[in-house]
N, C-alpha and C positions, 0 to 999 in steps of 0.2 A: 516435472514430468518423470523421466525415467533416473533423473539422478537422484531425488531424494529417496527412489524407493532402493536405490542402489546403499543410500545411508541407512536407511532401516533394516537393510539386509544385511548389511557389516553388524547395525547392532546386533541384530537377532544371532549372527553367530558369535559377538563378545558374550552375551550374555545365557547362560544354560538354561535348556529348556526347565520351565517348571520355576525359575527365578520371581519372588515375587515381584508384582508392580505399582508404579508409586502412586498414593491418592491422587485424583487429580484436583485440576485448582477448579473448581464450578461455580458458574454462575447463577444465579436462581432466575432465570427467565424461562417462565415456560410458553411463552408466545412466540419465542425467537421464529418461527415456520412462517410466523405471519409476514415478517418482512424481511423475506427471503427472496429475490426475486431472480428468474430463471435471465442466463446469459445466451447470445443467439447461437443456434446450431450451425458447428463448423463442417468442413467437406471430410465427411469419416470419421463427423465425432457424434454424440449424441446429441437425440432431437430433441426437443422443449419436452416438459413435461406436462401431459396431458391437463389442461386447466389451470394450470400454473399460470403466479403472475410473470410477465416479462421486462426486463429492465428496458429492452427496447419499447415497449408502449410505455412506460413509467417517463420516458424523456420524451415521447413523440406526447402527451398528453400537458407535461411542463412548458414544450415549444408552443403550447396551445396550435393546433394546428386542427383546421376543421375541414378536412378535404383539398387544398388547397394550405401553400406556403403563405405565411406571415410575416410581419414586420421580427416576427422572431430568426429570422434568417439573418448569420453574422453572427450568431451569440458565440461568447467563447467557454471552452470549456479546459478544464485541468487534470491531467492523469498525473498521478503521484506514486512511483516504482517503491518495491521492497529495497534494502538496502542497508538495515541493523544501525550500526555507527554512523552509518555515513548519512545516516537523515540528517548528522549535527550540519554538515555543508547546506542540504536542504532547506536547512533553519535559517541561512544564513541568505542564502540565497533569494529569497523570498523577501528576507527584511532588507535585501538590500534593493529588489525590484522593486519595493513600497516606495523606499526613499526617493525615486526616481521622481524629478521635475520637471523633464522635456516630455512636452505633451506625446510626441511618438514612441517615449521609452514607459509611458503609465501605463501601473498594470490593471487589467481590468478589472469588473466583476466577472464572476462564474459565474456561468445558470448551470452547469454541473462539474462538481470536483469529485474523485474519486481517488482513493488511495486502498494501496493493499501494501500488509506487514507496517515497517516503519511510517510509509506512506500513510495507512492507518490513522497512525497517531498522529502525523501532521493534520491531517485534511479537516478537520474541525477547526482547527487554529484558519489554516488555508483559505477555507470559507468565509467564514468571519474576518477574515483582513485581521485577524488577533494576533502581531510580527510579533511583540513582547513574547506573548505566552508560547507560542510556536519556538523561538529560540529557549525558552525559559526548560523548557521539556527537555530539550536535548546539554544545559548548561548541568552538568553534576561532578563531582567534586571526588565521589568515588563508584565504582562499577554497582555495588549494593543498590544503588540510589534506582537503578534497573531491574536489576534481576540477581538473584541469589545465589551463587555458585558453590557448586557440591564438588567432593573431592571425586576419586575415581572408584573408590570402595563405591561411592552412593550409585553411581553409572552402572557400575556392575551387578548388583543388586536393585536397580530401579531401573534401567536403561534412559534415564538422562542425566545432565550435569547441570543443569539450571533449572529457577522455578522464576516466573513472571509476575509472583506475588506482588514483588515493589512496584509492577509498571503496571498492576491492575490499580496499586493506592494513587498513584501518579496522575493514572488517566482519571481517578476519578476527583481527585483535586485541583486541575484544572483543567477536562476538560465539562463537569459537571455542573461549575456556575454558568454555562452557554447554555446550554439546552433549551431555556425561554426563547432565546434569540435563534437557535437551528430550527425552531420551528416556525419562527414569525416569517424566516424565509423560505420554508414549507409555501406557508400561504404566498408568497412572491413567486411562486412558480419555480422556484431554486431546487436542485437535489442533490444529495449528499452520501455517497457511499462509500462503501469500504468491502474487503474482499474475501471470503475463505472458504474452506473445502470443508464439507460435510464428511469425516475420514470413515463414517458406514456407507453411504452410498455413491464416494467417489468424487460426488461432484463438485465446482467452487461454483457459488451461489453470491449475487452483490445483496449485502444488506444496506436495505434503503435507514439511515441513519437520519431522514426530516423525518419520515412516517414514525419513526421512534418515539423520536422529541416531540410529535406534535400530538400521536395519538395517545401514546401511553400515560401516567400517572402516577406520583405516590413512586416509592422505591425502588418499586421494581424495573424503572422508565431509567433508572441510573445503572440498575443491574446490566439489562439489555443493552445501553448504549456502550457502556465500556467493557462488559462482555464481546459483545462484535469488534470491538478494537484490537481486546489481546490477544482474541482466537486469530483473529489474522496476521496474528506475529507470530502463534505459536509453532515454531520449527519442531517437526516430529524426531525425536532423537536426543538435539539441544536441548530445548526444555522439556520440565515435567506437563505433561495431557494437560489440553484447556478442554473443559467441558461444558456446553450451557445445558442446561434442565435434564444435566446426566447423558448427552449428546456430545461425541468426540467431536472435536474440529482441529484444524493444519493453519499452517500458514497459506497465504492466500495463492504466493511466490510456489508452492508445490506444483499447479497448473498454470498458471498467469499472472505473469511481471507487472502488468498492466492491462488497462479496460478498453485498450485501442479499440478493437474490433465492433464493441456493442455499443461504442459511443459513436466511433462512425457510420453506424450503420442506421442505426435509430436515427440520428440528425440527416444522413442523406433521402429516409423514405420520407421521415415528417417535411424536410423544406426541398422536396424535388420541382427544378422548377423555379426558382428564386432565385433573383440576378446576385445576391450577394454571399456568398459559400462562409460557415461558422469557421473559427479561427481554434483550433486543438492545440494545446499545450501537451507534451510529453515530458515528463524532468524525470531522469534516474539518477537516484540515487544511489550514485557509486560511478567509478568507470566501467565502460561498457567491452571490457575486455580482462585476459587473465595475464596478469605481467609472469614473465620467469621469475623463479626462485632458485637462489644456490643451495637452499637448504630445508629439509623440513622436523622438524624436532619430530622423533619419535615418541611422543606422546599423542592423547586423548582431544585433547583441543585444538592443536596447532593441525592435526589430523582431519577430523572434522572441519575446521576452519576451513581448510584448503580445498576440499573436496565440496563445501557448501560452495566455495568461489568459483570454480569449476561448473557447478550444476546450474547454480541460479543464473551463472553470466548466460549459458546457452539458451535457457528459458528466458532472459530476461533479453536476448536479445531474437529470438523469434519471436516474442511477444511484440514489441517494435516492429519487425520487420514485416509482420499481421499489417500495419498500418499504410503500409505500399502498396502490398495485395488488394487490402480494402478499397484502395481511393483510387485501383486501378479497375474494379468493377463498379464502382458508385459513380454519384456525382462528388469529385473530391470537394475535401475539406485543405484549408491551409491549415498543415501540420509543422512546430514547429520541436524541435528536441533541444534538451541542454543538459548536461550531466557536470560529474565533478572534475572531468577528466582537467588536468593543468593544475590540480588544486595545490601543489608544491609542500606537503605535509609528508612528514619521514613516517610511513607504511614501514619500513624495514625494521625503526627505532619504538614500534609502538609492543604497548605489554600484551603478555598473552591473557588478553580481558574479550571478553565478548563485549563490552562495551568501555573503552580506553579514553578516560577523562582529556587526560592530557589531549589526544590524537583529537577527541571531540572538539575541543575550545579550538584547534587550530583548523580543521575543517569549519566551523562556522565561520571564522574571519573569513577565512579562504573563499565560501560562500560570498558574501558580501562584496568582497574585492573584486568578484568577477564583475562587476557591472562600473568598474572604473574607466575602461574603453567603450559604453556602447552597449546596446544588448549584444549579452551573450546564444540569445536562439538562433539555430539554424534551422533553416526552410529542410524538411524532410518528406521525397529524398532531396538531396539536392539536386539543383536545376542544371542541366550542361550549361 
């Protein structure tokens, strides 16, 4: 919301008017518009757009719902938060809910997973129950292995420090052998998104990632797919401009942590009426708060860092707290949250990397570990 535009206003005054700016990385899809679909209008925000599709009839059409609740009442669904590094816990976390063998601790299927930024890049894995490759994403060896990092000459002259090049080849190396398979469950009535902001007309838009896989074709069905991925990573500022078919896009995390809102909403009008209420997963990636610091290096990154941790926790935790609101005008859903918080990994001791090998491999154990007492989900809110 209003902090990232606070970082883009810091750059705009590092860097002088008239500075040139840096190519951006583009995608070649020129269909992206087609599976874009419109999120519900909030109280004072903006309305649907006239004839646009809507992610709420795209899920009330999945629950097959013909006037009247179904046996699709009780499905569960997955929100997947922004998060950078700390997807590596995420990774971890997930392959460790897989392992689970007490029938009350197995995780289910999704009939919708949705991720924005990091989340993003998980949710294809997520979907597909593909724990391997989901960990595999976030296991790297050196920060490169993500993203490309530029000194501060390049910042001041381009206004960013990083390029996404590496996590465009990434996603499409594993997440582009699935595709077959995101769309076989297309036709299961499954759906698959991810999240980001059109940065000409403001808005974040869910792009449906089955319609992708199932409708498109030939290479440019790969452009598309992992084009949506890295535009919903791309932080305005930190990295250099993602663009698809010459169309800026943001990280998704600029307006919304998560898909609380339109997920609950869509499943309370399609199964209103049905003795059995759908089960929502919330996982953020990260803790859901801003620890003190004794110190902040005056520099460019450590700067930036601090101040994205600042912005996104507020957004990422109003976007959450949407979820209360929600299920206190609807018919609720059981919501349940888990994040990294307890995760026991030295944040103090980690490099100045937008993405910290080391700090990764210990967040993914840490991940993992959580599910050694018990599920770690809490019922949200909780209950007196």
């Amino acid at each position: 919301m209003m902090g990232l535009r606070l970082i883009a206003a810091l750059a705009a005054t590092a860097v002088l008017a008239g500075c040139a700016t840096d190519k951006p990385l583009n995608f070649a899809c020129t269909r992206m518009k087609d599976f874009r679909e419109d999120l519900p209008a909030t109280p004072g925000g903006e309305a649907r757009i006239a004839g646009g599709r809507s992610m709420v009839d795209s899920i009330r059409a999945a629950l097959s719902i013909a006037g009247v609740a179904d046996a699709s009442a009780g499905s569960d669904f997955l929100v997947l938060s922004g998060g950078g590094q700390w997807g590596a816990y995420g990774a971890g976390f997930y392959k460790g809910w897989g392992e689970q063998t007490d029938p009350a601790l197995k995780r289910p299927t999704f009939k919708v997973v949705t991720g924005v930024s990091t989340g993003a890049m998980q949710a294809t894995f997520a979907f597909l129950g593909e724990d391997a490759k989901l960990v595999e994403a976030y296991a790297i060896s050196k920060e490169s292995e993500l993203v490309n990092r530029h000194g501060s000459l390049f910042f001041l002259n381009h206004g960013s420090y990083a390029d996404l090049s590496p996590l465009r080849v990434r996603a499409r190396e594993l997440a582009g052998p699935l595709l077959d398979r995101v769309a076989v469950e297309a036709d299961n009535g499954r759906l698959l998104y991810v999240g980001s902001v059109d940065a000409l007309d403001g808005r974040m838009y869910a792009i449906n990632l089955t319609r992708i896989a199932k409708e498109m074709k030939g290479p440019e069905r790969l452009e598309c797919y992992t084009g949506a991925i890295v535009a919903s990573a791309a932080i305005p500022v930190v990295f250099r401009q993602v663009t698809i078919d010459g169309k800026p896009y943001y990280d998704g995390g600029v307006r919304n942590s998560v898909f609380v809102p339109a997920v609950q909403q869509a499943t309370a009008e399609a199964t209103a009426g049905a003795p059995t209420p759908g089960n929502l997963y919330v996982f953020i990636n990260g803790v859901p708060e801003v620890k003190p610091k004794t110190s902040i290096k005056a520099s460019i990154i450590p700067t930036l860092g601090r101040l994205k941790s600042i912005t996104f926790d507020q957004i990422e935790q109003s976007s959450v707290y949407a979820a209360h609101v929600m299920a206190s005008q609807t018919q609720p859903m059981n919501t349940f949250v888990a994040s990294a918080r307890g995760h026991g990994c030295d944040e103090e001791g980690q490099k100045e990397d937008i993405f910290d090998p080391t700090f990764m491999a210990c967040l993914s154990k840490a991940g993992e570990r959580a599910w050694a007492n018990g599920s770690p989900w809490t019922r949200y809110p909780a209950k007196p």
